[in-house]
C-alpha positions, 0 to 999 in steps of 0.5 A: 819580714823579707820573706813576707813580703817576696810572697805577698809579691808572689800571690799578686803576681798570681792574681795579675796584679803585677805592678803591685807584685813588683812594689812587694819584691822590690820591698823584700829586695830593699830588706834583703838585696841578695834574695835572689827568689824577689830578683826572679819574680820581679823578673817574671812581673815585669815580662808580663807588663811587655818590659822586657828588658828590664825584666832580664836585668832582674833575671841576670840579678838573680842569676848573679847572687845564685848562678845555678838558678836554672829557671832564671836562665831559661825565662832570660832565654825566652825574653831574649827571644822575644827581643830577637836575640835568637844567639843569645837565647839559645845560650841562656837554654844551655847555661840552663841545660848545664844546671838541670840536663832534665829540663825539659822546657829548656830542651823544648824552646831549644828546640823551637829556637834552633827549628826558627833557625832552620836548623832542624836536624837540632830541633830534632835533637831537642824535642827528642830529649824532651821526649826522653824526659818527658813521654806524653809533653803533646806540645814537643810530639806536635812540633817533632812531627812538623819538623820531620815533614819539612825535613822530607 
């Protein structure tokens, strides 16, 4: 019934209805505290309604009951991005890194992260393993070429 109900959660998200998304996971999480797939969606509802924060508690709860959930530490990365904490969030890409070297969306907002850093011969870095990863990612050749001008 869980599962159910974690789905249900997941297609209202889908369709933008998200506080109706979040009443769905928080039922499956009722049934099943440690479903950590109801944590992680209920994460990705709550960024979309701007609440942040709570959204990382639900993305740290997930992380929690499946550590090497990498796609819970890369969104965590962006939100705390968004809150300013450019450390942090840089952390949360590499704790994602760790788990899944070829992900390349972790290497892109590393990227992106470290070039707002000014630290640019890293960005480089990253979006040259997004390359690596994944050849035709336009987003990652756009900002390399960026970068490399303001490296000039």
């Amino acid at each position: 019934l869980y599962y159910t109900w974690n789905y249900r959660g997941d297609l209202l998200g889908e369709l933008g209805q998200y506080e109706e998304s979040i009443k769905s996971f928080e039922k499956a999480i009722e049934i099943q505290p440690d479903l950590y797939t109801a944590w992680y969606g209920r994460g990705i509802s709550l960024d979309k309604l701007g609440q942040y924060e709570e959204s990382i508690k639900s993305f740290e709860k997930a992380i929690e009951i499946q550590p090497d959930y990498h796609e819970a530490w890369h969104d965590r990365g962006i939100l705390l991005y968004e809150l300013g904490r450019n450390e942090e969030a840089i952390e949360s890409y590499e704790k994602a890194l760790k788990i899944k070297p070829d992900y390349h969306k972790a290497w892109y907002n590393r990227g992106l992260m470290l070039y707002k850093l000014g630290q640019y011969e890293l960005a480089i870095v990253s979006f040259e393993q997004v390359l690596k990863i994944k050849s035709n990612y336009n987003r990652a050749l756009t900002n390399q070429d960026i970068w490399l001008d303001e490296l000039d």
